[in-house]
C-alpha positions in Angstrom: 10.8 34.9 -6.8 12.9 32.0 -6.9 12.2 28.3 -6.2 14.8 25.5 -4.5 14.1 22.0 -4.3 16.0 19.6 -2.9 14.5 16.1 -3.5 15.0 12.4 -2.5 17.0 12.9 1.0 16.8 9.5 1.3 17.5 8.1 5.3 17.1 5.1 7.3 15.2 5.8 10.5 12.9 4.5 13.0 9.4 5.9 12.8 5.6 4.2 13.4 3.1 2.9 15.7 4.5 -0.8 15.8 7.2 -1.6 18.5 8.7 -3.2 15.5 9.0 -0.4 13.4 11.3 1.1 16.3 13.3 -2.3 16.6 13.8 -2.3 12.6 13.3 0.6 11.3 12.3 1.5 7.4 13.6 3.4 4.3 11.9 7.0 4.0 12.5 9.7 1.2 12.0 13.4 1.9 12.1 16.2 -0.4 11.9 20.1 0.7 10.9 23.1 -1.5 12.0 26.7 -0.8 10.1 29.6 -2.4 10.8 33.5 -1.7 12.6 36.1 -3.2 16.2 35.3 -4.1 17.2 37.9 -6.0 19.9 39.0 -4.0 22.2 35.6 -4.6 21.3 35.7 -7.6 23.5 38.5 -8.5 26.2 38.3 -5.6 26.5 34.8 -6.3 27.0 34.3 -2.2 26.1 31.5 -0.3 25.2 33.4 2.4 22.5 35.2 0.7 20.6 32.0 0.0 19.1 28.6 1.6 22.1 26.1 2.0 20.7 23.2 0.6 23.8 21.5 2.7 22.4 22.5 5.9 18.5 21.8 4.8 19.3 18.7 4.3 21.1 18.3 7.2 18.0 19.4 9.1 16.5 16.6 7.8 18.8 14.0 9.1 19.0 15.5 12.3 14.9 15.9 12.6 14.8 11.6 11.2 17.4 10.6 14.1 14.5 11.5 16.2 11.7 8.6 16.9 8.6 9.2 16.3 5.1 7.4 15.9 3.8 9.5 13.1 5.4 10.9 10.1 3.0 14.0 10.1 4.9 14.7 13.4 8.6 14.4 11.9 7.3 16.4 8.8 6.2 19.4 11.0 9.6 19.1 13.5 11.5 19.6 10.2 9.5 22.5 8.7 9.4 24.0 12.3 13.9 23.9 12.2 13.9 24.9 8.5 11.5 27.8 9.9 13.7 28.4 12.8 16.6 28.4 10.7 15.4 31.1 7.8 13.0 32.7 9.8 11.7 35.5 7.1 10.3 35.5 3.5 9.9 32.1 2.2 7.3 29.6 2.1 8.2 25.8 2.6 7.1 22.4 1.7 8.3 19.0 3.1 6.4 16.1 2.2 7.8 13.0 4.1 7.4 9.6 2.1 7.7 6.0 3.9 8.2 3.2 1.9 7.2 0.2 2.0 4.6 0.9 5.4 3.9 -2.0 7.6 0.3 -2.5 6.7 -2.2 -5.2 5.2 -1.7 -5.0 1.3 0.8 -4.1 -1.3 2.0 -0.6 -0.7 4.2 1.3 -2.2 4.5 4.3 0.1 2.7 6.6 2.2 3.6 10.6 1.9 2.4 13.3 3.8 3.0 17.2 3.1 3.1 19.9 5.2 3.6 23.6 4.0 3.9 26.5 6.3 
């Protein structure tokens, strides 16, 4: 068994509630974790027998071009394509961070994580 992470895709993109949040737009950070059984690149040493961390995260930008209100929707749209993409044997996590969230009070961020 075999874990990849690849953390801190970081990308500028449009997401929230406010009209202004689609107007201005916000920094947001996502990481995305890959467990299953890679036994198989590790000894052929093939990218083809593993998850291209190249193409997960390019997942990612494509799923953050995409406006949404909430970021528990634009976490599941990226699981569902990472899904789509390596359909059997691994278990994901994405866990979406927005920084900086248009609300009353000092925040830092606001993360959500979804695992299927």
């Amino acid at each position: 068994m075999g874990l990849i992470e690849v953390k801190g895709i970081r990308v500028y993109a449009y997401h929230g509630c406010l009209t202004e949040e689609g107007r201005i737009g916000g920094h947001y950070c996502v990481d995305v974790a890959v467990q299953g059984d890679l036994a198989r690149a590790e000894r052929t040493d093939k990218l083809s027998d593993t998850i291209d961390y190249g193409r997960v995260t390019a997942i990612v930008l494509e799923q953050m071009a995409q406006r949404s209100q909430l970021v528990e929707h634009v976490a599941a749209r990226i699981l569902e394509k990472l899904k789509q993409e390596w359909p059997h044997g691994f278990a994901w996590r994405v866990r979406l961070e927005k920084e900086h969230p248009p609300i009353a009070g000092a925040v830092d961020s606001v993360a959500y994580t979804v695992e299927g």
